[in-house]
N, C-alpha and C positions, 0 to 999 in steps of 0.2 A: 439254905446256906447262910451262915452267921454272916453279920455286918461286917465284923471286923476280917473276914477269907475276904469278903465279896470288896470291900475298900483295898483289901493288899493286891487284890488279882486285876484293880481298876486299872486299864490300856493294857495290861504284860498277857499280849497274844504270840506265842511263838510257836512259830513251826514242829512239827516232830521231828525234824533237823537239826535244831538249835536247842531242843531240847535235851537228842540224845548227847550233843553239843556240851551241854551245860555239866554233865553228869560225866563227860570226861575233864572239862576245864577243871572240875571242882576236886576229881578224883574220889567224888563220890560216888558210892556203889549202887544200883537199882535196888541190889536186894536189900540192902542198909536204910534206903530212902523211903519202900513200898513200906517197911519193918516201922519206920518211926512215924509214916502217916497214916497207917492201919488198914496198909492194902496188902492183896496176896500178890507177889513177885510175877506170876504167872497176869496179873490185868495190866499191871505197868508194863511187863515186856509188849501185850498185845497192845495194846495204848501205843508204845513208841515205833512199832512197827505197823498201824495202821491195820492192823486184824481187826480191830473195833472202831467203829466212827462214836463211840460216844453218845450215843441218844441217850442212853439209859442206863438205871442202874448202875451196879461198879463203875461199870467203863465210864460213863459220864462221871462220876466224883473222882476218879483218876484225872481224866483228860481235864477237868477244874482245874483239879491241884498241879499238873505239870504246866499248866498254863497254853496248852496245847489248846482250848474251846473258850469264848469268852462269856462270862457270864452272865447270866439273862439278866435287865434292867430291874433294879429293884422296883421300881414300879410296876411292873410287870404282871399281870391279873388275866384268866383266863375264865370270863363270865359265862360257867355252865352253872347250872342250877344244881344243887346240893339232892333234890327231893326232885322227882317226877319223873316222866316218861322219859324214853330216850328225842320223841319227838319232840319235845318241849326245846331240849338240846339243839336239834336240828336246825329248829325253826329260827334260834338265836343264831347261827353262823348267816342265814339265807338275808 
């Protein structure tokens, strides 16, 4: 995620409520919004209806961008080893 998504999206966690919320205050359309942030209409609808919780893939860079998931600390490092075994891995969680 770029600096400047991950600085605009810093504290704006809202609900899937207040999101589908937002898309009527605005009288903007799903399909006009998924169109101009390069989703398919079919992952925002599952995004605002909770068909997807967002771990991954699409659904997570939707649920980013509706502000529906917050996003992970830029600090944020996940120390598995690049090279070697799967145990090697392991052994770093224990």
């Amino acid at each position: 995620m770029s600096e400047s998504i991950r600085s605009e999206l810093a504290g704006l966690v809202r609900s899937r409520k207040e999101a589908r919320a937002w898309f009527k205050a605005t009288g903007t359309s799903v399909s006009d919004w998924a169109r101009s942030h390069g989703f398919q209409r079919a992952h925002v609808y599952a995004a605002l209806a909770g068909r997807t919780c967002g771990d991954r893939g699409h659904a997570h860079a939707v649920a980013m961008a509706l502000g529906i998931k917050s996003p992970p600390p830029a600090d944020f490092r996940f120390d598995v080893p690049s090279t070697g075994d799967r145990k090697e891995a392991i052994a770093l969680k224990a």
